[in-house]
C-alpha positions in Angstrom: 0.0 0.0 0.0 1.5 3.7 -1.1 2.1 5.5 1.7 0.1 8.6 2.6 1.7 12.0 2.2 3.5 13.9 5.5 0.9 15.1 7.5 -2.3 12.9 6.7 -3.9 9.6 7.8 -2.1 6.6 9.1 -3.4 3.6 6.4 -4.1 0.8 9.8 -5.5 1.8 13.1 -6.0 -0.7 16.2 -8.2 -1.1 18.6 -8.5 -3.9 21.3 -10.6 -5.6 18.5 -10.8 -4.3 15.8 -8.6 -3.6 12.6 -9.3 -0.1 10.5 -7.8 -0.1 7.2 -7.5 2.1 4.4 -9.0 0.9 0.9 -6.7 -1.5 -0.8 -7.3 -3.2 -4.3 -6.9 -6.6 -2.3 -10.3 -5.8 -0.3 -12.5 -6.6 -3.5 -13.9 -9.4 -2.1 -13.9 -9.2 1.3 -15.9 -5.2 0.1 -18.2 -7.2 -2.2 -19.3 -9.7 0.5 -20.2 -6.7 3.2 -22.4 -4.8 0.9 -24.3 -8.0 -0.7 -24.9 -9.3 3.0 -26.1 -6.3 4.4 -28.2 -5.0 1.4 -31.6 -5.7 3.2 -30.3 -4.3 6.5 -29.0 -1.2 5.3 -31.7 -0.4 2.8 -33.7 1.6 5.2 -31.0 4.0 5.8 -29.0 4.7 2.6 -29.7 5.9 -1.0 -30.6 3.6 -3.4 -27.0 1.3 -5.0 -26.6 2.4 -8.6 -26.9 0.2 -11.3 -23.8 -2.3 -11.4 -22.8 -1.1 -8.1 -22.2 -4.9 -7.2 -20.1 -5.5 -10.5 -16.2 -6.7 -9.7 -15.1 -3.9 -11.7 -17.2 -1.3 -9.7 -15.9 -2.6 -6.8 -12.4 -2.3 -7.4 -12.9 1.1 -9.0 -14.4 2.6 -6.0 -11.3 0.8 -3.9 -9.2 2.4 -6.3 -11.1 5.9 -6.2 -10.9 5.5 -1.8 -6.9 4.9 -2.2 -6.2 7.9 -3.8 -8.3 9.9 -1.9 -7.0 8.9 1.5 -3.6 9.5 -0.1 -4.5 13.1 -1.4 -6.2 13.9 1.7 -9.5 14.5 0.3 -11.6 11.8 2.0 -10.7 9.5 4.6 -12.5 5.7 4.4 -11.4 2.9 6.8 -12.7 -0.4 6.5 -13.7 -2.5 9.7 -12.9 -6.3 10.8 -12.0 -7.7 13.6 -8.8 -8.2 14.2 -9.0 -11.4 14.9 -10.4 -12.3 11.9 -9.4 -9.9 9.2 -10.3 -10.8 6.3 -13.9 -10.6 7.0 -14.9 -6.7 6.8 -17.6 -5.7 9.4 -17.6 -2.0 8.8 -17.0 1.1 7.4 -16.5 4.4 8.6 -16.3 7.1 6.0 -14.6 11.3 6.3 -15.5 12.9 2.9 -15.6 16.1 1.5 -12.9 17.1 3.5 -12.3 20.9 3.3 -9.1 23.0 4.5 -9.0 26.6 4.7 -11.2 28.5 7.4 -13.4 25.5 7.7 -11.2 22.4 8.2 -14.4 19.9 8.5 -15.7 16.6 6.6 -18.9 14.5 6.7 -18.7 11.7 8.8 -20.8 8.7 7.4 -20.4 5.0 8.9 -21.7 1.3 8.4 -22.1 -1.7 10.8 -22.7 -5.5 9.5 -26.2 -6.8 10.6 -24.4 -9.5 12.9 -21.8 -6.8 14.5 -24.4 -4.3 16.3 -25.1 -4.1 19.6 -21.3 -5.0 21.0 -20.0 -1.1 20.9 -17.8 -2.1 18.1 -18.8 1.4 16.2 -18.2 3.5 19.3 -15.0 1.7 19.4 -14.1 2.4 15.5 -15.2 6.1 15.6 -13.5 7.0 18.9 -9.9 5.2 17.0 -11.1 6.8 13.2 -11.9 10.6 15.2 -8.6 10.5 17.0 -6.7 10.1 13.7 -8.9 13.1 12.4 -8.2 15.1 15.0 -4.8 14.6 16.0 -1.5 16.1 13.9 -1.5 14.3 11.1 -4.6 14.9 9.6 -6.3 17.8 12.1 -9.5 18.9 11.2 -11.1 21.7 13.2 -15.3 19.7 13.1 -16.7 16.6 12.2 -20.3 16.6 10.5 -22.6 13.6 10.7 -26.2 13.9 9.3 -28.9 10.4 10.5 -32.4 10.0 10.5 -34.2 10.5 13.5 -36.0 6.9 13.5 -32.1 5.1 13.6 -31.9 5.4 17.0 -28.7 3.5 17.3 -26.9 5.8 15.2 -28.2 8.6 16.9 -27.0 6.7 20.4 -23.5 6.8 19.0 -23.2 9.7 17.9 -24.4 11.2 21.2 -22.3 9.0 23.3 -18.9 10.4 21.7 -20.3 13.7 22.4 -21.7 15.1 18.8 -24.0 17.9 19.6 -27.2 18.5 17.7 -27.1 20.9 15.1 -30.6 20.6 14.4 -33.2 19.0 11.8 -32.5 19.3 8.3 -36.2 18.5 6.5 -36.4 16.5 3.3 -31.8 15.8 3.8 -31.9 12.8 1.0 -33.5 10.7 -1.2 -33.5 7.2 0.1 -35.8 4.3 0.2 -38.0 5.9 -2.2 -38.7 9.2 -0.4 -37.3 12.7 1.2 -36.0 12.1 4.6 -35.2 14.3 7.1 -32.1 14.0 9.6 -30.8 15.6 12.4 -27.6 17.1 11.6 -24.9 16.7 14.4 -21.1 18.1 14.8 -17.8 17.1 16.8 -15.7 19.9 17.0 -11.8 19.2 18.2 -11.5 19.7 21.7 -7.6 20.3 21.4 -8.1 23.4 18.9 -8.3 26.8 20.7 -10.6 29.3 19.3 -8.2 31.9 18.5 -6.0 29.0 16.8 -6.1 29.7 12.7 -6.0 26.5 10.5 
């Protein structure tokens, strides 16, 4: 794997259990698996796959795409297992549209395998992903994170790592054939002083 330019995201986090990697070609199948498993599960909460979104190819070009995004710095996607069993992926957690300047935020979107909820696995993946994002290397100022108010154990994630509610955004996205609305929530650093410029 290439290695990240000075200054942004470690490619491998640990945690006691679990394993967060960067995207890597040699995750096709193991990527493939997590979405095709979870497609009922998830359907209720994310837009609608595109067509061939399941296609080998696809796959490995969105791998590809994640790579050299994570290398530029412009969005930051780990992929979860445990680490005891790695090459099953249980998870994803997802920075994107990462902006610099006077902003210094990204959007903060995140994935759990139907069999993996209910063990604080998440909570354990975002406190190990957020650290990376707030610390030196990669330093961002907020964290944005937008969830429907029915997915209550999103919302009860979010709120135990301490996001703040921003309030509701009516009609966010399009998913499962309608407008939804979600309660927009943000993490700000807690190591960046206010009179601190980026």
């Amino acid at each position: 794997m290439p290695q990240t330019k000075p200054g942004h995201a470690l490619t491998v986090l640990q945690g006691p259990r679990l394993l967060l990697r960067a995207p890597a070609l040699s995750m096709q199948a193991q990527v493939l698996d997590y979405h095709q498993r979870n497609l009922a599960f998830f359907a209720p909460w994310d837009p609608t796959y595109p067509p061939g979104f399941f296609e080998p190819e696809a796959v490995a070009q969105r791998l590809a795409q994640g790579l050299e995004a994570f290398v530029e710095g412009t969005a930051y996607r780990f992929w979860l297992s445990l680490a005891s069993a790695p090459e099953r992926m249980i998870g994803s957690i997802h920075f994107s549209q990462v902006a610099r300047g006077p902003f210094q935020n990204a959007l903060l979107g995140y994935s759990l395998d139907e069999q993996a909820q209910g063990q604080g696995l998440m909570n354990e993946g975002l406190s190990l992903a957020i650290a990376e994002m707030f610390g030196p290397r990669v330093r961002l100022h907020r964290i944005q994170a937008s969830v429907q108010p029915a997915n209550r154990p999103s919302l009860a994630v979010l709120r135990r790592l301490g996001f703040a509610s921003q309030g509701l955004s009516p009609r966010y996205l399009f998913i499962n054939g309608a407008w939804r609305d979600h309660e927009v929530f943000a993490l700000l650093n807690p190591h960046w002083p206010d009179d601190q410029p980026p």
